[in-house]
PyMOL Python script that loads the backbone (N, CA, C, O; Angstrom):
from pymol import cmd

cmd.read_pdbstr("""\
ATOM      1  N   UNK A   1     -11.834   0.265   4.984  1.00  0.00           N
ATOM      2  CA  UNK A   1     -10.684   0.114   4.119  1.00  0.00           C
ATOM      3  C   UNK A   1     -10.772  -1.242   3.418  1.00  0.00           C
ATOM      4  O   UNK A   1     -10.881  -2.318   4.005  1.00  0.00           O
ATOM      5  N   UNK A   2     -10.704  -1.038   1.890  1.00  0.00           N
ATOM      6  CA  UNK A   2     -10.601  -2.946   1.468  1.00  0.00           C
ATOM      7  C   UNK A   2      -9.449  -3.278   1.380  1.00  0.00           C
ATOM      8  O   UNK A   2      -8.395  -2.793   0.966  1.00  0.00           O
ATOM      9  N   UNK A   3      -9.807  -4.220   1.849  1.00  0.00           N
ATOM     10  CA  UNK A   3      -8.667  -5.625   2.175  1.00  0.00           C
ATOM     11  C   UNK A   3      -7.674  -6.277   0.368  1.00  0.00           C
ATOM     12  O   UNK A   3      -8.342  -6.710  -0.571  1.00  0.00           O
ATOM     13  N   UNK A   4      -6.477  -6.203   0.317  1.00  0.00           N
ATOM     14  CA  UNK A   4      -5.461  -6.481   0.041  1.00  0.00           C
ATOM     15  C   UNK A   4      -5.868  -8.214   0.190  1.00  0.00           C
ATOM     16  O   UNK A   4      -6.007  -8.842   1.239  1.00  0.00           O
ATOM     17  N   UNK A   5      -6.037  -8.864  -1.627  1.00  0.00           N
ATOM     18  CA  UNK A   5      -6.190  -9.981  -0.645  1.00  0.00           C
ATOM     19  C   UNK A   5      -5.027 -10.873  -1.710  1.00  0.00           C
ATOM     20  O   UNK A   5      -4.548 -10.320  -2.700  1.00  0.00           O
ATOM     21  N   UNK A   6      -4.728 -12.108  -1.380  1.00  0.00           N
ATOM     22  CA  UNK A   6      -3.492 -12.998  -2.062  1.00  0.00           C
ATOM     23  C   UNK A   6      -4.245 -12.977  -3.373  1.00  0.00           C
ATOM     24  O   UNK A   6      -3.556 -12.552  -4.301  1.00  0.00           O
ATOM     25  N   UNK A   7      -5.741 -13.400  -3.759  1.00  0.00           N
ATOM     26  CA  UNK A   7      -5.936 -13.496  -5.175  1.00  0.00           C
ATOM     27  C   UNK A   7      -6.262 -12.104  -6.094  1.00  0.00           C
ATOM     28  O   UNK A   7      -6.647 -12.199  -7.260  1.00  0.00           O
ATOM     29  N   UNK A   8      -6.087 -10.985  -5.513  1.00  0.00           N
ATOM     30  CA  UNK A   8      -5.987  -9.668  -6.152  1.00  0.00           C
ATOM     31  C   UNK A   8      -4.203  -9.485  -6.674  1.00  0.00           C
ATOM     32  O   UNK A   8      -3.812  -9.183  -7.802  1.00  0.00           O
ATOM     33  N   UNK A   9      -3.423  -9.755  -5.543  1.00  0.00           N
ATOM     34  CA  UNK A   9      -2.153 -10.289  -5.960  1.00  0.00           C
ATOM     35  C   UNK A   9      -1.709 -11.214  -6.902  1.00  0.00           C
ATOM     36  O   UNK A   9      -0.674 -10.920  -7.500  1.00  0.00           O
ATOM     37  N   UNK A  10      -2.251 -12.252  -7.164  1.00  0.00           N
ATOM     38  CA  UNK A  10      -2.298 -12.918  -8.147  1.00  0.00           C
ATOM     39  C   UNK A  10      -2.383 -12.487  -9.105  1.00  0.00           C
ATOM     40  O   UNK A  10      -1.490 -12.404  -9.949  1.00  0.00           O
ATOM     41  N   UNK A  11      -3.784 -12.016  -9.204  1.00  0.00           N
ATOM     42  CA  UNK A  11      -4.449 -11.611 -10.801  1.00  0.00           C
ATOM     43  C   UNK A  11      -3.697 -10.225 -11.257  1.00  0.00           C
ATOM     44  O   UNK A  11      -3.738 -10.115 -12.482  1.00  0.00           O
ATOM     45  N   UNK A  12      -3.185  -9.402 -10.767  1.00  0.00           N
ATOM     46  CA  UNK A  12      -2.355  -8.714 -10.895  1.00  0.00           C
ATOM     47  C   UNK A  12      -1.696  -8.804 -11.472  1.00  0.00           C
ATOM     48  O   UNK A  12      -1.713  -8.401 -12.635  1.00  0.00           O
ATOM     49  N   UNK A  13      -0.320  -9.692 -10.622  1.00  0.00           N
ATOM     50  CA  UNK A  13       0.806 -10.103 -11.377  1.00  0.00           C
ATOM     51  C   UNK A  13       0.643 -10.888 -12.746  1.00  0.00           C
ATOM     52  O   UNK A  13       1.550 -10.812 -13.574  1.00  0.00           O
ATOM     53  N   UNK A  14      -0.612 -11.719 -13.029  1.00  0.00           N
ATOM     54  CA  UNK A  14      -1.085 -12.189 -13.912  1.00  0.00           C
ATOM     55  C   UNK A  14      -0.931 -11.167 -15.536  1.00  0.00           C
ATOM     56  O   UNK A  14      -0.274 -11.221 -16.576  1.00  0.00           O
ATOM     57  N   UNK A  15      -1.973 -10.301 -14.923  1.00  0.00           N
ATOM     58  CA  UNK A  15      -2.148  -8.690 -15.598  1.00  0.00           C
ATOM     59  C   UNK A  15      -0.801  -8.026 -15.846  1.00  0.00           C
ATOM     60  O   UNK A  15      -0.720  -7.274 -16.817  1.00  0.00           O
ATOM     61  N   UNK A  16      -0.051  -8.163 -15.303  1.00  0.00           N
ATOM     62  CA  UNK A  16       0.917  -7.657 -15.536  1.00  0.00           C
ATOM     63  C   UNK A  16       2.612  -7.706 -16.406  1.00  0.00           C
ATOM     64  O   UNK A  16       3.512  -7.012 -16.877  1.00  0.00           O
ATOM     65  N   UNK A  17       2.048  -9.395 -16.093  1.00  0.00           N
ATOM     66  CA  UNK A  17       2.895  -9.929 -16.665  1.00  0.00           C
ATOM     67  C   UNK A  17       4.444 -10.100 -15.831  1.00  0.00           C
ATOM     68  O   UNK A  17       4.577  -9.776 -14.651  1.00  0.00           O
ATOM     69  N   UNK A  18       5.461 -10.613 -16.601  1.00  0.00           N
ATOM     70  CA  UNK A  18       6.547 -11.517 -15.552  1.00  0.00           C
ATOM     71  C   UNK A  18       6.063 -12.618 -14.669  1.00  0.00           C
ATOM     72  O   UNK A  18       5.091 -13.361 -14.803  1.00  0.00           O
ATOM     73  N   UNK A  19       7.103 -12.537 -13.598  1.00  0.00           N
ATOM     74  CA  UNK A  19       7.097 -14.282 -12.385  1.00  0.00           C
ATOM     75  C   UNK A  19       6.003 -13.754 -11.763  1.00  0.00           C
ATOM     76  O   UNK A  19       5.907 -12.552 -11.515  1.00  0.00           O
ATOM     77  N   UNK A  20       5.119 -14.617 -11.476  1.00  0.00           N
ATOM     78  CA  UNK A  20       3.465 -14.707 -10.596  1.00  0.00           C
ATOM     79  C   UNK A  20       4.227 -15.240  -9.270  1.00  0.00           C
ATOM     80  O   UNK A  20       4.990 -16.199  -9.383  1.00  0.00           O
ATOM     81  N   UNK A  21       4.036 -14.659  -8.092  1.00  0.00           N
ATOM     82  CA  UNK A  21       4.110 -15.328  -7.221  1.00  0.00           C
ATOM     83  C   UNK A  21       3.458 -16.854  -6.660  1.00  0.00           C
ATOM     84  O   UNK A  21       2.516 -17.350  -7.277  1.00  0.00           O
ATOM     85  N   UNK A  22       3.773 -17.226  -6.004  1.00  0.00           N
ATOM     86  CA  UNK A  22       3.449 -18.951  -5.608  1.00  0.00           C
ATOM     87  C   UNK A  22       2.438 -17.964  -4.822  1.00  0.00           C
ATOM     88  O   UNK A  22       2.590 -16.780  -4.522  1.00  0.00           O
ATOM     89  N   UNK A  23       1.179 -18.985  -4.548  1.00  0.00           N
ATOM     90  CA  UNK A  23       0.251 -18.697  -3.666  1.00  0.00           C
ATOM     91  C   UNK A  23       0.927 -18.252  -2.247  1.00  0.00           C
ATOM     92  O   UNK A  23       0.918 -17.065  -1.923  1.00  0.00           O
ATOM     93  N   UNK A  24       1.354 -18.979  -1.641  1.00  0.00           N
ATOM     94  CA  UNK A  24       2.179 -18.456  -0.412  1.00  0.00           C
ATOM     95  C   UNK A  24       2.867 -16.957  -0.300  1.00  0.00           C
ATOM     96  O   UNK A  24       2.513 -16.055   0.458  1.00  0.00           O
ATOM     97  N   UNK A  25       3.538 -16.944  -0.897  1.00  0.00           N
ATOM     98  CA  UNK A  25       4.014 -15.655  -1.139  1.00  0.00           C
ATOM     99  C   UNK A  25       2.901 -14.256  -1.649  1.00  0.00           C
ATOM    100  O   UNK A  25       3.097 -13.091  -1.304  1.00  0.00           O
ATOM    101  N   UNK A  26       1.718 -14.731  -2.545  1.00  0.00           N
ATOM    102  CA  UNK A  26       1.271 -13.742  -2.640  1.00  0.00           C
ATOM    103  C   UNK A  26       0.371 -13.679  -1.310  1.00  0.00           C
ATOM    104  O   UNK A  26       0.166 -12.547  -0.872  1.00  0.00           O
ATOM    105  N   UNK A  27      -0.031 -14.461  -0.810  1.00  0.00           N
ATOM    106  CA  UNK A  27      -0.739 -14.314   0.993  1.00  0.00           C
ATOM    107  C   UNK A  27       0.258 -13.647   1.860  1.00  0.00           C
ATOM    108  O   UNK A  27      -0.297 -13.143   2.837  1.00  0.00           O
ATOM    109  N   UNK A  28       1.653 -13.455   1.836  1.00  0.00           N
ATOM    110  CA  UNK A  28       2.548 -12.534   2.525  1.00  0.00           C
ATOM    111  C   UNK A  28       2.915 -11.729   2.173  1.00  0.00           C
ATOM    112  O   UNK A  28       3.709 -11.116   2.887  1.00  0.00           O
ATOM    113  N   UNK A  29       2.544 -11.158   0.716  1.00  0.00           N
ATOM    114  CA  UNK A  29       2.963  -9.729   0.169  1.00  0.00           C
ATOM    115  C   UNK A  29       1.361  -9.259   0.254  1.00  0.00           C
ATOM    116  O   UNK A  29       1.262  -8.148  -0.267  1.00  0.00           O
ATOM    117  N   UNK A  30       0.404  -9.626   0.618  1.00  0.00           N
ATOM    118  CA  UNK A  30      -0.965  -9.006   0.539  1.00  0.00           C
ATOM    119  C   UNK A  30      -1.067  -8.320   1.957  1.00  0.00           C
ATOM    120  O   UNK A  30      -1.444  -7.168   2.170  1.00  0.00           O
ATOM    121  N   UNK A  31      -0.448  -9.735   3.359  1.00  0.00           N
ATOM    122  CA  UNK A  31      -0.296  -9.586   4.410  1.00  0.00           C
ATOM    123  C   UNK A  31       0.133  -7.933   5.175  1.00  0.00           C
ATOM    124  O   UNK A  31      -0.381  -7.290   6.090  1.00  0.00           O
ATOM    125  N   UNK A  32       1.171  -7.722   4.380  1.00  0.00           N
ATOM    126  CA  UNK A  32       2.416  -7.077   4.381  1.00  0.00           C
ATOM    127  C   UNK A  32       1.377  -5.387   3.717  1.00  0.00           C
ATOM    128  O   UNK A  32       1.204  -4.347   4.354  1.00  0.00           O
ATOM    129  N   UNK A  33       1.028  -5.625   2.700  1.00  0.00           N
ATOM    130  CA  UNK A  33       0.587  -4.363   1.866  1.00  0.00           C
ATOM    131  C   UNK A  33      -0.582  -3.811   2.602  1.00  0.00           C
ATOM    132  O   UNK A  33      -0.788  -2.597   2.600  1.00  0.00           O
ATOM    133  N   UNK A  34      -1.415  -4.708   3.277  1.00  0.00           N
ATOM    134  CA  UNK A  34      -2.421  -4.287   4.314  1.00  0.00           C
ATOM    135  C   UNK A  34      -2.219  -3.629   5.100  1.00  0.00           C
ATOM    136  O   UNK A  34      -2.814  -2.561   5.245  1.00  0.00           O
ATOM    137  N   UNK A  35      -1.078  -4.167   6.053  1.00  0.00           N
ATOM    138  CA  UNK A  35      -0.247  -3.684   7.114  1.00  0.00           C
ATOM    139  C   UNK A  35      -0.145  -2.155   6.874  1.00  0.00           C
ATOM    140  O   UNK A  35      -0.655  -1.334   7.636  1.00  0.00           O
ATOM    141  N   UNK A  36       0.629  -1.802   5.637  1.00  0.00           N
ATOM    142  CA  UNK A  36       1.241  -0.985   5.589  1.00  0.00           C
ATOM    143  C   UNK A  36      -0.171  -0.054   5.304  1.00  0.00           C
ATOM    144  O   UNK A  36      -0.555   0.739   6.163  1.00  0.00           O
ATOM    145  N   UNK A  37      -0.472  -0.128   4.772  1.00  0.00           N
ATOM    146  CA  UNK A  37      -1.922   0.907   3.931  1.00  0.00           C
ATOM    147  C   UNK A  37      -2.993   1.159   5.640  1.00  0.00           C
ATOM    148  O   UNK A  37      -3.690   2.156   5.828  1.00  0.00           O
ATOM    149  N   UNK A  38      -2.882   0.274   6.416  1.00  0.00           N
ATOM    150  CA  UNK A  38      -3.212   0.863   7.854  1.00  0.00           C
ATOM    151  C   UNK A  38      -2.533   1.667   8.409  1.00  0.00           C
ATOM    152  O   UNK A  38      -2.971   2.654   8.999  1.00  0.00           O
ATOM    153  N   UNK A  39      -1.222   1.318   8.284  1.00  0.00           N
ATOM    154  CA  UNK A  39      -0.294   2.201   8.922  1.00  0.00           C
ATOM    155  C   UNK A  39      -0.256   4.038   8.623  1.00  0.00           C
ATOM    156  O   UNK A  39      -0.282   5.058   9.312  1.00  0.00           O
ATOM    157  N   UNK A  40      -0.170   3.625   6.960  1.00  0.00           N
ATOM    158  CA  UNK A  40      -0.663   5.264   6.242  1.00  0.00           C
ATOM    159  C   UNK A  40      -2.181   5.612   7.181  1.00  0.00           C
ATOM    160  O   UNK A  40      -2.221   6.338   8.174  1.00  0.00           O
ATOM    161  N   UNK A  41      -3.191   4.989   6.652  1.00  0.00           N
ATOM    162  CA  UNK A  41      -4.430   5.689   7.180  1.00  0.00           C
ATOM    163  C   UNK A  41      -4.388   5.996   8.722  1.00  0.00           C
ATOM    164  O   UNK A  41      -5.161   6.723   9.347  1.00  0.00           O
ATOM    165  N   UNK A  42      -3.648   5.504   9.049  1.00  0.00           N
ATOM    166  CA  UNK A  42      -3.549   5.449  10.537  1.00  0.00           C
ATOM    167  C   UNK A  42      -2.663   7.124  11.079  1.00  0.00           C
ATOM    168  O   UNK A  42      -2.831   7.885  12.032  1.00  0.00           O
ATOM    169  N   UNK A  43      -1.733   7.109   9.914  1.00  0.00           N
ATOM    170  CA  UNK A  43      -0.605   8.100  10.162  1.00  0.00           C
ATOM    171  C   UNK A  43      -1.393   9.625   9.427  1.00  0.00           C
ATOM    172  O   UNK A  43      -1.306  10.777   9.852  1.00  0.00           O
ATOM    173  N   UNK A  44      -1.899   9.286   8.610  1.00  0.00           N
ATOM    174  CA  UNK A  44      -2.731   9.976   7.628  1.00  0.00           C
ATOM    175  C   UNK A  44      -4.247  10.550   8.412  1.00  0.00           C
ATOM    176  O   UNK A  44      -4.842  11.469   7.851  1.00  0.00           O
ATOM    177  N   UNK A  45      -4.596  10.194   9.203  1.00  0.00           N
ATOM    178  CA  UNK A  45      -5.985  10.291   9.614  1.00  0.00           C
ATOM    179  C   UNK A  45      -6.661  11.696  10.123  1.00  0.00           C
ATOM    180  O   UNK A  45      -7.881  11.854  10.111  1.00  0.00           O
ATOM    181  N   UNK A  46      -5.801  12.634  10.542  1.00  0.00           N
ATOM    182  CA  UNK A  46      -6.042  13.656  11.165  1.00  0.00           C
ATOM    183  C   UNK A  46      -5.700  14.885   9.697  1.00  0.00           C
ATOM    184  O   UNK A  46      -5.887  16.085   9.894  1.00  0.00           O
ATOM    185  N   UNK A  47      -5.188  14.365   8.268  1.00  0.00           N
ATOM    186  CA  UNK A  47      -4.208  15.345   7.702  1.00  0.00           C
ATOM    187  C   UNK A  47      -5.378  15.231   6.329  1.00  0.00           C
ATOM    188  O   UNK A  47      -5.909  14.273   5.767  1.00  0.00           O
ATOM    189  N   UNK A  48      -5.435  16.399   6.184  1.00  0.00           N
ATOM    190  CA  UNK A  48      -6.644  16.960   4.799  1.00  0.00           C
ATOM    191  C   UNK A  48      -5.969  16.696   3.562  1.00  0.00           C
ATOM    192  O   UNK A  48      -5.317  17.590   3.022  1.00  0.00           O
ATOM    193  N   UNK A  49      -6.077  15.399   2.997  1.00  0.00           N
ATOM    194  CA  UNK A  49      -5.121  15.206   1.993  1.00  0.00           C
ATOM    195  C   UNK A  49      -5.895  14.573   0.730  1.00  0.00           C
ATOM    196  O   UNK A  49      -5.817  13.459   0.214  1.00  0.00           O
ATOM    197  N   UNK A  50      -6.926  16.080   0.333  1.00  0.00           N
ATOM    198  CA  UNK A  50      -7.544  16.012  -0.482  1.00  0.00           C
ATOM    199  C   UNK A  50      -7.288  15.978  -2.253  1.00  0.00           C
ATOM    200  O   UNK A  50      -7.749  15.586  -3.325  1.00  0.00           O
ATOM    201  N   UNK A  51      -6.142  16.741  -1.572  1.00  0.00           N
ATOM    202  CA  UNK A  51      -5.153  16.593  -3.266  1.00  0.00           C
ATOM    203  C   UNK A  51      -3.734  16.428  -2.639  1.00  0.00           C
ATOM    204  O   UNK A  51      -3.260  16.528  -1.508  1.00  0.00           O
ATOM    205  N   UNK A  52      -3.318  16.160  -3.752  1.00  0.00           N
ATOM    206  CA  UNK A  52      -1.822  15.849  -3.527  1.00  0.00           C
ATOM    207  C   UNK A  52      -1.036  17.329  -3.234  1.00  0.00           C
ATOM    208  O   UNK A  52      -1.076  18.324  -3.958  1.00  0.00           O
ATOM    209  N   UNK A  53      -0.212  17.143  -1.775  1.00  0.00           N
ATOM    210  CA  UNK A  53       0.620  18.492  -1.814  1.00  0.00           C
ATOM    211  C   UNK A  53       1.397  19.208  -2.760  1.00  0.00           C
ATOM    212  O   UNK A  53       1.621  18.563  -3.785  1.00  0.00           O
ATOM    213  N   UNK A  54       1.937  20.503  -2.713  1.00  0.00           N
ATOM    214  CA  UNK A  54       2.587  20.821  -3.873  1.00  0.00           C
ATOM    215  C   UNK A  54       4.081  20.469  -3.825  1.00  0.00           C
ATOM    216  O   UNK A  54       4.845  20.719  -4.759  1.00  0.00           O
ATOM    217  N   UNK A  55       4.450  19.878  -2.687  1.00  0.00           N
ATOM    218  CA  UNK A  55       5.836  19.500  -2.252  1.00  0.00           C
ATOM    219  C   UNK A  55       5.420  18.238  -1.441  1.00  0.00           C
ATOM    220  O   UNK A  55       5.100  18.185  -0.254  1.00  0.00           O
ATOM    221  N   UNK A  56       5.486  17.377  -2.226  1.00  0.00           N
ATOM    222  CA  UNK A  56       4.833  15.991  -1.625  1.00  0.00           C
ATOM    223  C   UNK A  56       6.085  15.121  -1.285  1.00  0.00           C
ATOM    224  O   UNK A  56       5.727  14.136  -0.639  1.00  0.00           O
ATOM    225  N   UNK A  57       7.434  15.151  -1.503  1.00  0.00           N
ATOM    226  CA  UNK A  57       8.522  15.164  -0.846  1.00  0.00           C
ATOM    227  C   UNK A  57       8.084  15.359   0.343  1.00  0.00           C
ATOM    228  O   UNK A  57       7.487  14.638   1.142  1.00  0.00           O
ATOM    229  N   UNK A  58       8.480  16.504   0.371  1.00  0.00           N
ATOM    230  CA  UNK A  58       8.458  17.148   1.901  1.00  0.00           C
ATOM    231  C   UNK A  58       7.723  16.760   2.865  1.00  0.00           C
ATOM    232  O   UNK A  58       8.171  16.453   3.970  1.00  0.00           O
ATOM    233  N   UNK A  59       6.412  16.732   2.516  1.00  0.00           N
ATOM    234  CA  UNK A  59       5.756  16.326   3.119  1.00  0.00           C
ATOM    235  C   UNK A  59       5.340  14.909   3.862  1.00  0.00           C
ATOM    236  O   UNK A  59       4.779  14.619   4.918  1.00  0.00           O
ATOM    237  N   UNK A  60       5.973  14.102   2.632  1.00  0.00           N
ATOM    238  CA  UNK A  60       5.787  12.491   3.299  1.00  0.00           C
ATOM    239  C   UNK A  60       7.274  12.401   4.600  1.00  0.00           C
ATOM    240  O   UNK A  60       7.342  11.724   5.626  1.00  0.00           O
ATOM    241  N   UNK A  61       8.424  13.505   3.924  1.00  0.00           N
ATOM    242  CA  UNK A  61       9.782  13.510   5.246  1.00  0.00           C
ATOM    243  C   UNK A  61       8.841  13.749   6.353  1.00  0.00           C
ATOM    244  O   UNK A  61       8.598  12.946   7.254  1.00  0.00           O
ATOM    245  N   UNK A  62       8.115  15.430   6.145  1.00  0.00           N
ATOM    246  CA  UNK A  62       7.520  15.617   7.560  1.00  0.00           C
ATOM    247  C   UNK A  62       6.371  14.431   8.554  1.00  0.00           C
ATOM    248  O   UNK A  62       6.013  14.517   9.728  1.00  0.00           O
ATOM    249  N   UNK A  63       6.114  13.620   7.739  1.00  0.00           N
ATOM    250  CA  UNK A  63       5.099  12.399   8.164  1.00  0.00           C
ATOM    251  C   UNK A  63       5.529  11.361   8.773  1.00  0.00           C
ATOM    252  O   UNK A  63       5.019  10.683   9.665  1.00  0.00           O
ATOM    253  N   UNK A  64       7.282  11.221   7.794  1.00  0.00           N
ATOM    254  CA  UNK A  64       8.232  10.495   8.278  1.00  0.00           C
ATOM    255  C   UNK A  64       8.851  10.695   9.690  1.00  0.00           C
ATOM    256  O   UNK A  64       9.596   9.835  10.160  1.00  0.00           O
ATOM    257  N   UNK A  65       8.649  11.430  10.126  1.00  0.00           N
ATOM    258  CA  UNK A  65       9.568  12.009  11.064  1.00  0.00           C
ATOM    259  C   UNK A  65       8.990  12.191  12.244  1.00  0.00           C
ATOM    260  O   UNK A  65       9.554  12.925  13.056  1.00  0.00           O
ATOM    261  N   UNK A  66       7.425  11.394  12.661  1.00  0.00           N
ATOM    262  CA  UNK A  66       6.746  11.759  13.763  1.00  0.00           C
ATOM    263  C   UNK A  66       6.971  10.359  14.319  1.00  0.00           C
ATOM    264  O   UNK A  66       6.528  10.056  15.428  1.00  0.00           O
TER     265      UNK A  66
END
""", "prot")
cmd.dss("prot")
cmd.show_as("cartoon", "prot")
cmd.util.cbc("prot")
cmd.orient("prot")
């Protein structure tokens, strides 16, 4: 899995335009986005989710709910 890092956050918000986070902050929203994107693959790992469901609602409730 690649890594979420503070200067991809940066250049981003850069790219994107508006308030750039302070270095600090983008090292704890990178922190944070990692976290979470393990958590999916983690929750995700056993489930054939080769395309997007046709009720993808539903489906992230039913994911939600274990």
């Amino acid at each position: 899995m690649a890594q979420i890092t503070k200067e991809l956050i940066l250049a981003q918000a850069r790219e994107f335009g508006g308030a750039v986070p302070t270095p600090e902050r983008a090292e704890e929203l990178a922190a944070t986005l990692n976290v979470l994107i393990g958590a999916l693959d983690e929750a995700s790992e056993g489930l054939p989710l080769e395309a997007e469901p046709s009720n993808m609602a539903r489906a992230l409730e039913e994911l939600a709910g274990d």
